[in-house]
C-alpha positions, 0 to 999 in steps of 0.5 A: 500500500502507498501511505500518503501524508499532507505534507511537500518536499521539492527537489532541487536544490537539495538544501539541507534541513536548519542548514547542515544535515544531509539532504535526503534520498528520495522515496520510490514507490514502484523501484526506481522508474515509472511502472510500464504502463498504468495500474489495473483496477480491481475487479467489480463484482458487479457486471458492467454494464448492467452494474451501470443500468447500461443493460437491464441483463441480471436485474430482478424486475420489480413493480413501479421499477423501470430500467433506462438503459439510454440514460443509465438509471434505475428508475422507481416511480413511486407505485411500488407497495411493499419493500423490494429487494433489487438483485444482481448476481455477482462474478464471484461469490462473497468470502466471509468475513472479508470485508467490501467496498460498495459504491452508489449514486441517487441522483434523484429523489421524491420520496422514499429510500434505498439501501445498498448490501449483499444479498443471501446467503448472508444479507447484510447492508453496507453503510446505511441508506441513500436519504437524499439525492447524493453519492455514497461509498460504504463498507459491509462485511461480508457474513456469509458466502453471498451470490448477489449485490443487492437494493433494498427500495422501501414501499412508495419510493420515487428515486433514481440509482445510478450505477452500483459497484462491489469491491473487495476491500481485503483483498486491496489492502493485502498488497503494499501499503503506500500511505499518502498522509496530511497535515491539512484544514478544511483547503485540504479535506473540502468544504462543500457542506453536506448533502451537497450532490456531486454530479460527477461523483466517480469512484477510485477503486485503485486507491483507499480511503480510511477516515478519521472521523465516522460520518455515518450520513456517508459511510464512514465508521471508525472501528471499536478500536478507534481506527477508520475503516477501510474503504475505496476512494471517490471523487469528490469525497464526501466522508472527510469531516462530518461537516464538510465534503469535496475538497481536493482528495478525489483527484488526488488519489486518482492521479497518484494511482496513475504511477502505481504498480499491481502489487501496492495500493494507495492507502489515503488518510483523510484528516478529519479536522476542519480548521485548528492550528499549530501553534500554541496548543492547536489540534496540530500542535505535537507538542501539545500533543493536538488531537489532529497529529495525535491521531493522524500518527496513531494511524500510520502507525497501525497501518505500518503495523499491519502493511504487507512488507516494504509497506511506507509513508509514501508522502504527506501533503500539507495544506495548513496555516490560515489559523496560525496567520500574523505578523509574529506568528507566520515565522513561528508557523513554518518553524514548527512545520518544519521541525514537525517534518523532521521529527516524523521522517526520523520515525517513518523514513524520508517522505517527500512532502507537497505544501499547498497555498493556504485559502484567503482569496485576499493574499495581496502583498502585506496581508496576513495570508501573504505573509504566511504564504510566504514563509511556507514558500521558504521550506520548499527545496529550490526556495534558496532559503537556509530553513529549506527542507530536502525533497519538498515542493510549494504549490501556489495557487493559480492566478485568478483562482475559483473561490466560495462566496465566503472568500476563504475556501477554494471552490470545488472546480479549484479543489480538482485542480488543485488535487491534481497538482498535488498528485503530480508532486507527490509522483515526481518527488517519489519517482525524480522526474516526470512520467516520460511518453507513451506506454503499453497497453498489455491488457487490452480487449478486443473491442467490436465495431461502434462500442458505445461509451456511457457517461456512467463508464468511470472505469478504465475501457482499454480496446484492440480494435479490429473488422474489416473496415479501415476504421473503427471507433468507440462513441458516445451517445447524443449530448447537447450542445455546451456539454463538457466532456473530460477523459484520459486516454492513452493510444499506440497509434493516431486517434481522433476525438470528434463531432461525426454526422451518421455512422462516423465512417466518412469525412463529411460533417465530421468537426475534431474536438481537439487536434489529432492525438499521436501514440501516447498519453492524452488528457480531453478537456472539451465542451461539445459546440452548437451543431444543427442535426440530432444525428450528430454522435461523438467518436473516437476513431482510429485504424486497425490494430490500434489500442486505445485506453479510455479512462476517468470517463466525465461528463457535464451537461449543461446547466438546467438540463 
């Protein structure tokens, strides 16, 4: 497992800690170089794409129940009479005892509430119901060799499910441990206020997440012995302090994932703290020994305790310090930050550490966000300053960057962004350097003609297209003009992302979304223009041979739709 902390490390130069200890070597996560190509997800005990209600092939029918496989839901009406237990059957039966990570959205609901388990053998109900239109990861485990994935709908309900996903949760955290930890306020752990919905909830199923706090509103538990329990990652993540949701979290996990092997998995510890301080007796005050650090430690500890071998704090991220903000306390601030740095590294090993530009939409020169900002910048390794420490980077905030109207919290559009930096650093501190171009695709499937992508698709698609024709293509369905559409996809050959009129096959009424794609790794970022013919699909299209992964599949229709 990789264990991530929040704090920075930059690279160059390697200025010594206070001055005159030697810098120190870098961590590696999977050897000394980039893995070959991406992590494999887990399996999804849950057929696709049934488990996306993009086919109703598996599922129990029921009354007042509808399953629209055009808009991927499940969808009851209301009618229905008594409580009803909607089932699927599994790839591969439960395992008792073993304990599993069950993912579901209800976009929409009237009335009514569904919940979410194994069904028999063994029946048991992950993490609570679904009560409001929001997204949810829970934990259950499993007490008996159950042969179903299950929805309870109680009688009356008028709601929408949108996808349902299992995954072995003890089966994740056998491997490697890499533990990505942090030191982080409400910047780092979000702030969206629950039962905010996220529209484009997606899980991670790479990565875990452990809480430190029981939200039960969103599944999250802490156990009898006061550790949290395991469970998968999502993003946005709406289990990291029972009055707060979002945040950077989801997208960074998603990106760390990206330079992972198959042997270790991401282990991310989400703090549970909304605001606090360092100094004087504050929550991160190890000192004063602070509630926060207190426990955050205590946690890393267990996990390395229980890590398969090789197991490490693989990083930890620090987004901190609006509450330590003014003029006599910035330079005490970053005093303690670094000295907090050094006395963890000599107990857990060299971690790298990220640093992320503290909230305060006003950080104009002279004002006390300035100051703290700038005092944190000192502890960055190319900053050129004597209080620098080795293997720590400073992230700034962009220019202009999305704000909540409070005018503290970044918004959650930043927070995605911000997540990503924070993975890219957390990489290229582990691994030196960037992720170099191009990679195989040693798993890919092959794929029939006109392989239809739906927005529910989150997970990794990879494809050999073959047939006779020239070319082949993967599509989505129609979307409306102004829809956003957001994917990575990695090629070993040329690939086109585009607007096609009909079936996509010939070069008239075709419009290219973004400039031809070469062999190699590429993000999609796009809003989908005007056009005057419903027959207008969206294509990925390239040539005989060519493998094609799709992955991190988003998409946002416009306002109001």
């Amino acid at each position: 497992m990789f264990i991530g902390l929040g704090l920075g490390l930059g690279m160059l130069p390697a200025i010594a800690a206070d001055g005159n200890a030697p810098p120190i070597a870098a961590r590696r996560l999977s050897g000394d170089t980039w893995p070959a190509q991406p992590q494999a997800y887990p399996l999804n005990l849950v057929p696709q794409p049934s488990g996306e209600f993009g086919s109703a092939a598996g599922w129990s029918a029921h009354a007042g129940l509808t399953i629209d496989t055009a808009a991927g839901l499940a969808r009851w009406n209301g009618t229905s009479t008594g409580q009803q237990s909607f089932q699927i059957a599994m790839a591969q039966p439960a395992v008792a005892g073993r304990d599993y990570s069950f993912a579901a959205s209800v976009p929409r609901r009237a009335a009514g509430q569904a919940s979410m388990g194994f069904g028999t053998p063994g029946a048991v109900t992950a993490g609570g119901v679904l009560a409001a239109a929001r997204s949810r990861v829970g934990r259950v485990r499993a007490t008996g060799a159950s042969l179903s994935a299950r929805f309870l709908i109680n009688a009356g309900a008028d709601l929408d499910l949108d996808h349902l996903r299992v995954y072995d949760t003890t089966a994740l955290m056998g491997k490697i441990l890499r533990i990505f930890a942090g030191i982080k306020q409400s910047n780092g752990n979000g702030a969206e206020a629950t039962p905010t919905p996220f529209n484009f909830f997606t899980p991670e199923p790479r990565a875990i997440m452990i809480p430190m706090a029981a939200n039960p509103t969103f599944g999250a538990e802490i156990d009898e012995n006061g550790h949290g329990r395991p469970m998968i990652a999502c993003d946005p993540m709406p289990h990291q302090t029972p009055n707060s949701g979002g945040g950077p979290g989801g997208a960074f996990c998603k990106k760390v994932c990206e330079g992972l092997s198959d042997d270790e998995v991401m282990v991310f510890l989400c703090s549970a703290w909304a605001g606090g301080a360092m100094l004087d007796g504050g929550v991160w005050d190890r000192d004063a020994g602070g509630a926060a650090i207190v426990a955050m430690e205590r946690e890393v500890d267990y996990l390395l305790g229980i890590g398969a071998p090789g197991s490490n704090v693989a990083h930890v991220g620090v987004c901190q310090g609006e509450g330590d903000r003014g003029l006599d306390k910035a330079p005490r601030h970053r005093q303690k930050l670094a000295r907090t740095i050094t006395e963890l590294r000599a107990k857990w090993g060299d971690f790298p550490v990220t640093i992320m530009e503290i909230g305060g939409a006003d950080n104009s020169p002279g004002s006390i966000t300035d100051l703290m900002i700038q005092e944190q910048k000192k502890l960055a390794s190319n900053s050129g300053d004597p209080a620098a420490l080795p293997f720590c980077e400073y992230i700034p905030r962009r220019l202009n960057a999305g704000f909540r109207p409070d005018g503290t919290h970044y918004d959650q559009t930043e927070q995605e962004i911000r997540g990503e930096q924070e993975g890219a650093s957390a990489l290229r501190l582990n691994y030196g350097a960037e992720r170099p171009t191009g990679f195989a695709l040693s798993d890919a499937a092959i794929a029939p003609f006109g392989v239809t992508i739906t927005e529910q698709w989150a997970e990794a698609l990879s494809f050999v297209f073959q047939g006779s024709d020239p070319r082949r293509r993967i599509a989505w369905p129609i979307l409306p003009a102004g829809t956003r559409v957001r994917c990575k996809v990695a090629t070993s050959g040329a690939l086109y992302f585009r607007l096609s009129v009909g079936d996509g096959l010939g070069p008239s009424g075709t419009v290219d979304l973004v400039p031809m794609m070469n062999a190699g790794n590429h993000e999609i970022d796009v809003i989908i223009p005007p056009y005057t013919t419903s027959t207008h699909m969206g294509f990925l299209i390239t040539t005989l041979g060519t493998q094609v992964r799709v992955s991190d599949w988003k998409v946002d229709l416009p306002q109001g739709l």
